[in-house]
C-alpha positions as CSV (number, residue, x, y, z in Angstrom):
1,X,-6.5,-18.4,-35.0
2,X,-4.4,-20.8,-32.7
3,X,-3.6,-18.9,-30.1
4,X,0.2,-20.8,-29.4
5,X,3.1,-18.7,-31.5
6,X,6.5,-19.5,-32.2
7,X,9.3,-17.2,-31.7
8,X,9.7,-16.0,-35.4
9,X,5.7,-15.9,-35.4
10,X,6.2,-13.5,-32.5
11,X,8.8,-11.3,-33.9
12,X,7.0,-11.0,-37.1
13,X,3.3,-9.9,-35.8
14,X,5.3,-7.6,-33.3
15,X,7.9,-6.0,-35.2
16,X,10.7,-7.0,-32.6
17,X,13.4,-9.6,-33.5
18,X,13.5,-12.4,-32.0
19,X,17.0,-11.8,-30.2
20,X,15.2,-9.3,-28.7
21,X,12.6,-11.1,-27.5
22,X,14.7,-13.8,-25.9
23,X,16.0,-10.9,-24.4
24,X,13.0,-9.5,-22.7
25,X,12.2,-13.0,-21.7
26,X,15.8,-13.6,-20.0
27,X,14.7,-10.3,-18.3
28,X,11.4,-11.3,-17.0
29,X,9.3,-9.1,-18.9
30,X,7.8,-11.9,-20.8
31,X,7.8,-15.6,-20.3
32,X,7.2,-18.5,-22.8
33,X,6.5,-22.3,-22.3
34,X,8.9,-24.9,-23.9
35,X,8.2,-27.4,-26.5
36,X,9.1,-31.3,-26.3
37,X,11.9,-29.9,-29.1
38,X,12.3,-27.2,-26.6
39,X,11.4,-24.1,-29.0
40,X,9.6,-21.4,-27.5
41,X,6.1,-21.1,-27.6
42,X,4.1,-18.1,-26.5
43,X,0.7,-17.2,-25.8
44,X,-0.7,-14.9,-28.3
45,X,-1.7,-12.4,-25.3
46,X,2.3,-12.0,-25.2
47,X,1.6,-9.3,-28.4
48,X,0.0,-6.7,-26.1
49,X,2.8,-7.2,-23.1
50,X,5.5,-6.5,-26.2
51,X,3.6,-3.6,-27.6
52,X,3.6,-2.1,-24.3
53,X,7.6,-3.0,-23.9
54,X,7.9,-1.1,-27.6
55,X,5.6,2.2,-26.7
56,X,7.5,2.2,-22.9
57,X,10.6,2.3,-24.4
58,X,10.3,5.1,-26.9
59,X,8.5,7.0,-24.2
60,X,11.9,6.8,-22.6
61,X,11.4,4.0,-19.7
62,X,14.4,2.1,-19.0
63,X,13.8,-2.0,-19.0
64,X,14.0,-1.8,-15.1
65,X,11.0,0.5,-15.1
66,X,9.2,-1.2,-17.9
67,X,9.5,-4.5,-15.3
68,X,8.0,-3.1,-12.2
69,X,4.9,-1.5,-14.1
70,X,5.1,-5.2,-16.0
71,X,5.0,-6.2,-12.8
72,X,1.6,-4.7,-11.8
73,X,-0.6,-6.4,-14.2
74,X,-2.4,-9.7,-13.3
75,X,-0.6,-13.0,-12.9
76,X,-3.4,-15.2,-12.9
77,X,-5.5,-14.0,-16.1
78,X,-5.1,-12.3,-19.3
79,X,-4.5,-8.3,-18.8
80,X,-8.4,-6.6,-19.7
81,X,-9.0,-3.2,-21.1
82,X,-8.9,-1.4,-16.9
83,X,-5.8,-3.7,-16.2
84,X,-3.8,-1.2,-19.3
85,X,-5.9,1.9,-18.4
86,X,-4.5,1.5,-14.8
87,X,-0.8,1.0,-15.9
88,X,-0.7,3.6,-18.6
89,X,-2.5,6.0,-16.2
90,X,0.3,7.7,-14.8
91,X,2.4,7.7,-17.6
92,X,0.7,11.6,-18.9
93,X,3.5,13.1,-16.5
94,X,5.6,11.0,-17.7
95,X,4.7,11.9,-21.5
96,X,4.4,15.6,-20.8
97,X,8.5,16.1,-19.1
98,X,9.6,14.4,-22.3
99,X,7.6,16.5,-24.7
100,X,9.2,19.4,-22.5
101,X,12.8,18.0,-23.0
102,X,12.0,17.3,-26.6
103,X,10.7,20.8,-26.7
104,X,14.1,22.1,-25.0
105,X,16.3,20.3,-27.1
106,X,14.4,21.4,-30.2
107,X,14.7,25.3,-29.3
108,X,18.4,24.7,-28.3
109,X,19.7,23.6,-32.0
110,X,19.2,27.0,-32.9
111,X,20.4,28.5,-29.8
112,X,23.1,28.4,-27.4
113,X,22.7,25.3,-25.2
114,X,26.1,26.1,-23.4
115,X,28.1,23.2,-24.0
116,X,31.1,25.3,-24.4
117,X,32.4,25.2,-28.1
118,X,31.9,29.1,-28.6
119,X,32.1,28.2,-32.3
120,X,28.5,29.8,-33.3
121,X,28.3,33.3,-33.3
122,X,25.5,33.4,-31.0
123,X,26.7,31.2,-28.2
124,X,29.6,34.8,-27.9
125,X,26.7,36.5,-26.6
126,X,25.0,34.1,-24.7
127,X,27.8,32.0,-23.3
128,X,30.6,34.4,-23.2
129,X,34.2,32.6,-21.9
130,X,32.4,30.0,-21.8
131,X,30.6,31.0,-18.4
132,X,27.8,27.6,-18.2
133,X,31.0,25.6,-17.8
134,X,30.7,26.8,-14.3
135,X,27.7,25.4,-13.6
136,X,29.2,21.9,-14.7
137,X,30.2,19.8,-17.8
138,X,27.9,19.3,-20.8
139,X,25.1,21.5,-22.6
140,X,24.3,23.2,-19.5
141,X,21.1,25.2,-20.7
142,X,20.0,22.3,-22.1
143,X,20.2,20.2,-18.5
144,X,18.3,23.3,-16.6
């Protein structure tokens, strides 16, 4: 297995396009070495920094974030098994507020959530005049 992969060799064993990943590399979160022909070429170990990219983002870290935990892994050798455990570490808190949210957001499409549109019989009762306006704009019970 030759451990050198083009771009397109990339985005196909990762899933991610490769706009994307010239992307992520334009934002540090991956780097590449050029060819004579100038082409990108990538170390194969750049599969497990995108998966982590990938699984970050749908756990709801911005690119910003994603960089400075990026950030913490080693420079000087390939990331090992207690380099991830380390980094995905503190990430249960992280995980269990968004299973929360998700968990709010689920219970609020059939409930009032107070954004105001008084159009559902229920949100009468719950919401009446539109009272969570007060508290500011949007689905108020929603936002805590």
């Amino acid at each position: 297995m030759d451990s050198i992969l083009t771009i397109g060799e990339v985005s196909q064993r990762s899933g991610v396009a490769s706009s994307a990943l010239r992307f992520y590399e334009d934002r540090g979160l991956i780097q590449s070495e050029r060819a004579g022909s100038g082409h990108r070429r990538f170390p194969r170990s750049v599969l497990r920094r995108i998966a982590f990219i990938v699984f970050a983002q749908r756990i709801g870290f911005t690119l910003e974030e994603i960089g400075v935990e990026l950030a913490k892994l080693p420079s000087d050798r390939i990331p090992g098994r207690k380099d991830w455990a380390l980094l995905s570490g503190a990430w249960k808190q992280r995980i269990d507020q968004r299973i929360a949210e998700l968990e709010r957001l689920r219970a609020g499409l059939v409930q009032c959530i107070g954004c105001g549109c008084l159009s559902i019989d229920k949100c009468r009762f719950v919401n009446p005049s539109d009272l969570a306006g007060r508290r500011g704009p949007g689905p108020r019970y929603w936002l805590g």
